[in-house]
C-alpha positions in Angstrom: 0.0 0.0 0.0 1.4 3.7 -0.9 2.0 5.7 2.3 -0.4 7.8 0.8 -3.2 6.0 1.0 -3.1 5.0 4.8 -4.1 8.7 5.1 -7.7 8.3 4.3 -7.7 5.7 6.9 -7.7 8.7 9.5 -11.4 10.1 9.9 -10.7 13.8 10.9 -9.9 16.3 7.8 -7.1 18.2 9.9 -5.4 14.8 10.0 -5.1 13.9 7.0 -4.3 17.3 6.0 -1.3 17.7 9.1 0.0 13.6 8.0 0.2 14.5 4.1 2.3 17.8 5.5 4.6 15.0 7.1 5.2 12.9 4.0 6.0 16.3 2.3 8.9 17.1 4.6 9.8 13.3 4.7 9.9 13.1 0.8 11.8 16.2 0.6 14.8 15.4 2.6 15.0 12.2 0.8 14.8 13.8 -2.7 17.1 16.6 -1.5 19.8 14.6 1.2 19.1 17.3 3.5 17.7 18.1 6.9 13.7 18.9 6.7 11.1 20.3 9.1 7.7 21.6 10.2 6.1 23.8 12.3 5.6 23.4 15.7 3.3 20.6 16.6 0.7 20.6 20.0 0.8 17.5 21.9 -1.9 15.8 20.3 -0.6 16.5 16.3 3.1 15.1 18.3 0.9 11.8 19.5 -0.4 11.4 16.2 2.7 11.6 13.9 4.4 9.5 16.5 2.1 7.0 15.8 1.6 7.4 12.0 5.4 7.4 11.5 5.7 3.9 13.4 3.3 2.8 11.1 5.1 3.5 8.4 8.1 2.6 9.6 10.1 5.4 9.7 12.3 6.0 11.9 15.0 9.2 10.4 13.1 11.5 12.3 13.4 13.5 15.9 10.7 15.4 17.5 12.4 18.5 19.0 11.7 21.4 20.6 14.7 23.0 22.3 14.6 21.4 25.6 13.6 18.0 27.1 10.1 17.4 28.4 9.1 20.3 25.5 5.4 20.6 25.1 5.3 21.5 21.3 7.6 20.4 19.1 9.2 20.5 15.5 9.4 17.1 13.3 12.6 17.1 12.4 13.5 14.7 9.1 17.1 13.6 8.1 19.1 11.6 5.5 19.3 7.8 6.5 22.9 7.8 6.3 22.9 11.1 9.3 24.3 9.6 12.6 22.3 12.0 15.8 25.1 13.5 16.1 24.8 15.2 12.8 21.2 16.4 13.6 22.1 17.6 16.8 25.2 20.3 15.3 21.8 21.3 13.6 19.4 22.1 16.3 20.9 25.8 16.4 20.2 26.4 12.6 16.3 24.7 13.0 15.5 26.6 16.5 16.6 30.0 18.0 15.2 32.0 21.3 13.8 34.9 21.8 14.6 36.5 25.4 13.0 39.3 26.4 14.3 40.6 29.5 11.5 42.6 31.2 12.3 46.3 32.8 12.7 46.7 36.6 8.8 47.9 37.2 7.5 45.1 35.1 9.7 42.2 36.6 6.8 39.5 37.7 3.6 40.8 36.2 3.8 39.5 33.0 2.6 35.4 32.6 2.5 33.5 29.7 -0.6 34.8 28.6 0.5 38.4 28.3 3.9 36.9 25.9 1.4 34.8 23.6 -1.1 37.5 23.9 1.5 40.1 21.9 2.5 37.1 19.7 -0.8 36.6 18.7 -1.8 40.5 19.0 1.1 41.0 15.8 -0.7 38.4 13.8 1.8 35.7 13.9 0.2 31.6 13.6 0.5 29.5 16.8 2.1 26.7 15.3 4.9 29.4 14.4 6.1 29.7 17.7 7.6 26.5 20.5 7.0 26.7 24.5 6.9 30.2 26.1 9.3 29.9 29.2 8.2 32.6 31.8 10.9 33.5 34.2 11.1 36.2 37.0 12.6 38.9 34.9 11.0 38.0 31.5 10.8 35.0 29.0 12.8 32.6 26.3 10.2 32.2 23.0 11.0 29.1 21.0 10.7 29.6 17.5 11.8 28.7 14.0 15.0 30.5 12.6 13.7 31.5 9.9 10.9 33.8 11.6 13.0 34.6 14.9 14.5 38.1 13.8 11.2 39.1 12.2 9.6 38.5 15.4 11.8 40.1 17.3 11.3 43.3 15.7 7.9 43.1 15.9 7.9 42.5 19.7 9.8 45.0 20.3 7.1 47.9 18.9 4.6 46.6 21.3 3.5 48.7 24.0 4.1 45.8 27.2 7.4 45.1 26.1 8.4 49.1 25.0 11.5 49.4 27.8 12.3 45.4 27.7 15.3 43.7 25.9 14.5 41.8 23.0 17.5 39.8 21.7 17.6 36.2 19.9 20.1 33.6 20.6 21.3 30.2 19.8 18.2 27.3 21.2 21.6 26.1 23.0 20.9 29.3 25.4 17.9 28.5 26.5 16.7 28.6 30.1 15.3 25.3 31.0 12.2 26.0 33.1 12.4 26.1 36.8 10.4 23.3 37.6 8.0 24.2 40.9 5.7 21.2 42.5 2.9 21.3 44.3 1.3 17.9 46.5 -2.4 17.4 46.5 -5.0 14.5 47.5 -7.7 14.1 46.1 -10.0 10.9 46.6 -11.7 9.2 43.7 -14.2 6.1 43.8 -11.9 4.6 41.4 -9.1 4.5 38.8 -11.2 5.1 35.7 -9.5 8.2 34.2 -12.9 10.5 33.8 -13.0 10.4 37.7 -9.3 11.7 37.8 -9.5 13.8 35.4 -12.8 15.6 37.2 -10.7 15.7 40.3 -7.9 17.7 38.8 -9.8 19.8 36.5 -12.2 20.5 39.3 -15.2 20.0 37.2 -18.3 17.8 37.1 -17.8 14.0 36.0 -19.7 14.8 32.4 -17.6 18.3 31.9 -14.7 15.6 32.4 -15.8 13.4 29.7 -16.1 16.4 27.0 -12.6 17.4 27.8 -11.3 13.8 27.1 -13.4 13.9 23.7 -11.7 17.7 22.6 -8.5 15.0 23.0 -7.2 17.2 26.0 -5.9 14.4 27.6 -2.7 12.7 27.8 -1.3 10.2 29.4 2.6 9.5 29.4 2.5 11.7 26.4 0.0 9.5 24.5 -3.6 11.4 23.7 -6.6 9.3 26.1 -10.2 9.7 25.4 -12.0 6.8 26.5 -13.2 8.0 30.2 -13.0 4.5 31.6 -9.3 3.9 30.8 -7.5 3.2 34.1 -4.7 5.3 35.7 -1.4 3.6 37.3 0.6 4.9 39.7 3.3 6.8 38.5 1.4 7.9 35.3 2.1 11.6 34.3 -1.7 13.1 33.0 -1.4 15.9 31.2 -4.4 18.5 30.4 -4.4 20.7 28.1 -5.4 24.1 29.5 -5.5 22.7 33.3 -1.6 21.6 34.0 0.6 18.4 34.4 0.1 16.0 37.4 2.0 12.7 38.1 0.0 10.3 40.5 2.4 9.7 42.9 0.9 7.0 45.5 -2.0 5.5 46.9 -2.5 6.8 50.2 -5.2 4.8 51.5 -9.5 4.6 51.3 -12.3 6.3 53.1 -14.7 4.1 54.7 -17.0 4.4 52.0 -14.7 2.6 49.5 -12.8 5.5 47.9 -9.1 5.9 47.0 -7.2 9.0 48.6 -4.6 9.7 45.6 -1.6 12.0 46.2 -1.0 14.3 43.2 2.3 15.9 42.3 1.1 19.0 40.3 3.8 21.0 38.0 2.7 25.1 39.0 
């Protein structure tokens, strides 16, 4: 069967659309013996192509977005006969920074909303731009080389960032995020991930079971939508507009039957 036509086996249109993209890039740096790649990809799209790849058995390929544990994420595609360490003297010329270095008066008022909200403010596509590290004192933008000095400009004539720095630099710069946890309980009447999921979203059971069908949901990196798929200790659940949580331990039951679960959030 032509790699081509396992795409209609995929029911949703943005699929099939973002999978032919794929086999563009992967054609290309075959025709050409060069290093190929594509926008950023959310968590889901990196799921899917994971997955469609495997299937297709490819395996010249890296999913990279300037730092482990990235949330979005380029696919990178290489020549067969490229050893990683190839790839890797490459990362600099596929991914660059932007820093902006916030003024003294706006040091710790500005979240990540506030950095996507100019990005998106100067009409710039989401899937142009990686993970938005927020720091103290400002924030590193991951984004493609090839728009990261346009960008930069652009930020730089918005009002918020008026008296910041605005400088790009090398993906090899980057400032790996400051990773803060929180511990929570919270006590389910069992495993079945829609009752988690409820729990951590704080939200009713059904509003829990619409988030797992907008494909919100990931567990161990791998999209989940069926509500009565069951969580293991140790599992790191990831949702999409809510946070990251790792179930840490089993703590013990109420005296009604229910299972006191201790969270480790990511804030």
């Amino acid at each position: 069967m032509d790699k081509r036509d396992i795409l209609q086996e995929y029911r949703k249109q943005d699929d099939r659309v973002l999978l032919s993209q794929i086999l563009d890039k992967l054609e290309e740096s075959k025709k050409k013996d060069k290093i190929e790649y594509t926008d950023f990809l959310d968590m889901y799209q990196v799921d899917l192509v994971k997955k469609f790849l495997n299937k297709i058995q490819v395996s010249n390929y890296i999913l990279y977005g300037g730092y482990e544990d990235s949330e979005r994420k380029v696919a990178v595609f290489y020549p067969e006969n490229y050893t990683d360490e190839m790839v890797k003297k490459n990362y600099n010329k596929i991914l660059k920074i932007i820093r902006i270095s916030l003024s003294k008066e706006n040091e710790g008022k500005y979240s990540h909303r506030n950095y996507l909200g100019g990005i998106v403010k100067l009409g710039m596509k989401r899937e142009k731009v990686g993970d938005i590290l927020v720091v103290q004192n400002g924030a590193d933008i991951v984004v493609k080389n090839e728009t990261a000095e346009i960008l930069a400009k652009e930020l730089e004539t918005l009002t918020r960032f008026q008296n910041s720095k605005v400088e790009v630099l090398n993906i090899d710069q980057i400032r790996k995020p400051e990773i803060k946890l929180e511990y929570v309980e919270i006590i389910v009447p069992s495993f079945r991930l829609d009752n988690i999921v409820s729990d951590l979203a704080r939200t009713s059971r059904s509003k829990a079971v619409q988030i797992l069908e907008q494909e919100r949901v990931f567990i161990n990196g791998q999209n989940e939508t069926k509500p009565s798929k069951s969580v293991k200790i140790g599992d790191i659940i990831t949702i999409r507009g809510k946070g990251r949580f790792v179930v840490k331990q089993l703590k013990g039951s109420t005296r009604s039957g229910r299972f006191v679960l201790e969270i480790e959030k990511y804030v």
